[in-house]
N, C-alpha and C positions, 0 to 999 in steps of 0.2 A: 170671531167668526169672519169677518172684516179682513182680518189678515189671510185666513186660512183658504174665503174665496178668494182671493188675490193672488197668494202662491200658489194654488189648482190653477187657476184660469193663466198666470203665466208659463207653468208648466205644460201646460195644455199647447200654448203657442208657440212656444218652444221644440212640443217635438211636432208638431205641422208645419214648422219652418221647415226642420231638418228634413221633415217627411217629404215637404213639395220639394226643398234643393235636390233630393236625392231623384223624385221623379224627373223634373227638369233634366237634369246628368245624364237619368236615362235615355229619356225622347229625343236629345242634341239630337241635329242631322248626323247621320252614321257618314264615317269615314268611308272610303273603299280600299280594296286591294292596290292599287292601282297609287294611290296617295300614300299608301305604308312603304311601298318599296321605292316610290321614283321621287314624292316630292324632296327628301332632301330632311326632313324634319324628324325621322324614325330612321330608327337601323334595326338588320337583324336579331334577334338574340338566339333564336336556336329555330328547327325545327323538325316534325318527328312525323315522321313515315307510319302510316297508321298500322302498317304490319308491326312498327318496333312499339307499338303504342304500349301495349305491357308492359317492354322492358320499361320505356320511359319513366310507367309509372311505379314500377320495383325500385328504380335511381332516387322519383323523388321521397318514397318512403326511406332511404336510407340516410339521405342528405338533412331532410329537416326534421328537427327532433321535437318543438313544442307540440304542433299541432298533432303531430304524429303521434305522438306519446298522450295528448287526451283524450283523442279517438280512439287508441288502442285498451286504452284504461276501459272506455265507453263500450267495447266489445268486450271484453272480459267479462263486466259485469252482466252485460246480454245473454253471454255465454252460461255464463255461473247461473241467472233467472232461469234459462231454460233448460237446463241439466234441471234443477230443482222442481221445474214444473213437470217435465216428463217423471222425474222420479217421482210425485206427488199423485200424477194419472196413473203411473204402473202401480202405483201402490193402492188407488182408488177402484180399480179395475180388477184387481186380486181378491177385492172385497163385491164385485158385481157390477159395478160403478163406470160399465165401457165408454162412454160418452165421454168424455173428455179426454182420454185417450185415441179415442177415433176422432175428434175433429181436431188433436193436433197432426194427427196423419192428414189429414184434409189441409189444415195450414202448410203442413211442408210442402205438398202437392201443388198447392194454391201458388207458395211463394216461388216458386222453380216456375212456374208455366205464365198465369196470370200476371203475377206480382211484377215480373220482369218488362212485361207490356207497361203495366202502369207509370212504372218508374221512369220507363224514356217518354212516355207521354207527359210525363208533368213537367219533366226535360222543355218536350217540344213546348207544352202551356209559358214557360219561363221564357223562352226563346220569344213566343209570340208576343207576352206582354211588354217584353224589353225591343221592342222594333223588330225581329228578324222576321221575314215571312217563309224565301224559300227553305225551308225545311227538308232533309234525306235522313231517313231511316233505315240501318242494314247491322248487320252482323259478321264477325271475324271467325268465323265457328272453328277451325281450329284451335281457337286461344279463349273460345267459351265469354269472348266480347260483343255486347249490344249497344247501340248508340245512335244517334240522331244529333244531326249534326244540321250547322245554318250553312247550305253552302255559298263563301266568296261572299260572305261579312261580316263584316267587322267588327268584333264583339269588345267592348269598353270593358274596364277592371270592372266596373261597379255594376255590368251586366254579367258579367262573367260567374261574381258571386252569387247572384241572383239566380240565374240557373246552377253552378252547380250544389248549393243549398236549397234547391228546391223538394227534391224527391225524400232526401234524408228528414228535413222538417216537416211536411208535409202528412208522410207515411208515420214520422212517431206520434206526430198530436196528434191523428183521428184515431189510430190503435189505441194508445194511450186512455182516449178518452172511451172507445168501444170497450176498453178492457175494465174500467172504472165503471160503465154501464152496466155491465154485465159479470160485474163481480160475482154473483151471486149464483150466477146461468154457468150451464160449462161450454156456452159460447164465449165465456172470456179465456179458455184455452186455445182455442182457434185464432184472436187476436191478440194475445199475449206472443204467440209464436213467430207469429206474423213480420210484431216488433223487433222481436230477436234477431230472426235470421234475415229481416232487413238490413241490422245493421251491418251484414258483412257483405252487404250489395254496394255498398257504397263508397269503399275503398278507393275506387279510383276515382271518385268526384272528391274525396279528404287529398287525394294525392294532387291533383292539378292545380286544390288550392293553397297546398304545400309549395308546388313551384312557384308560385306569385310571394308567398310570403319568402323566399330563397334572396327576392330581390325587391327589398321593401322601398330600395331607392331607386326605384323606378318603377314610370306608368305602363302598365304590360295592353298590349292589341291581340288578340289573334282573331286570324279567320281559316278554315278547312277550306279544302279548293278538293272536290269530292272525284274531279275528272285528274287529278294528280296522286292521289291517297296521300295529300302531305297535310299536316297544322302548321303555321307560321304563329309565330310568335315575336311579335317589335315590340319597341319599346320608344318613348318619345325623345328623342335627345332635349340635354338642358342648356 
């Protein structure tokens, strides 16, 4: 017993080291724009015009193949859940059983209008927890793109992940756990849905973190500059 509180209570300390280095990392004094391009210590590595901001993210789906590939897996099976659940309500509904067919109509409806606010709102929550304050919110509506952006700073790798795994973890554990609630209810068609066709919201936040893994030897900066429509992207020289 002796041992066993010993290895808990070290493991315990262990990840609240990890946990405060990580916050600390966080809260560092933020860089500025200003320090990425002129001090001398970062160079460019690319940057992308937020009209090309699509294409960008079709490039990096094609370039990196791990993450790629078990996000894609991850949607598949999303896919195949909700093929199976709509066939399970039309089949439930042929027997009288309309409810659970009408609140996955209500889930689709949900995730197209609401769900999408949500999503860059937990954006902007990740943004705020990790330093950024000024905050822009807009849309590319030709290209059916939404986003919220810090503008002019300076986002760290280790914020970067943070926000763009925010919305995708966030959205599957409380569906997840709504769907578990309500197993029983045919309110867990409406959040079973929810989950699904979330995951194909998230594509481009799998893709941005695709371009960071593209260049594991190196520490990546970016900041949006909102009166340019560009993202920058440095990196630290070694």
């Amino acid at each position: 017993m002796c041992f066993s509180g010993l290895r808990t209570c070290l493991i315990s300390c262990e990840t609240f080291t990890i946990f405060a280095q990580q916050t600390v990392r966080l809260m560092k004094p933020k860089l500025t724009p200003e320090e990425l391009r002129d001090s001398g210590n970062f160079e460019l590595l690319t940057e992308v015009p937020h009209l090309r901001l699509k294409e960008f993210i079709i490039e990096q789906i094609r370039e990196e193949s791990q993450l790629i590939k078990a996000y894609s897996a991850y949607q598949v099976a999303m896919i195949v859940i909700l093929i199976a659940t709509i066939v399970k309500a039309i089949v439930m509904n042929s027997h009288g059983m309309s409810e659970p067919l009408q609140n996955i109509g209500f889930a689709v409806l949900f995730s197209f209008t609401v769900l999408v606010i949500i999503h860059e709102l937990l954006h902007a929550a990740a943004y705020w927890l990790t330093g950024s304050r000024k905050l822009v919110f807009g849309a590319i509506w030709q290209k059916f793109i939404f986003y919220v952006m810090a503008n002019r700073q300076v986002i760290s790798p280790a914020a970067f992940r943070v926000v763009a795994n925010a919305p995708l973890v966030t959205v599957k554990v409380a569906t997840l756990i709504l769907t578990i609630f309500f197993w029983h209810d045919p309110a867990a068609y409406f959040f079973l849905t929810i989950m699904c066709l979330h995951s194909l919201f998230c594509a481009g936040d799998i893709a941005m973190l695709a371009f960071y893994r593209l260049h594991p030897d190196k520490e990546i900066f970016n900041y949006d500059d909102i009166n340019e429509k560009v993202t920058y992207f440095y990196f630290r020289k070694k």
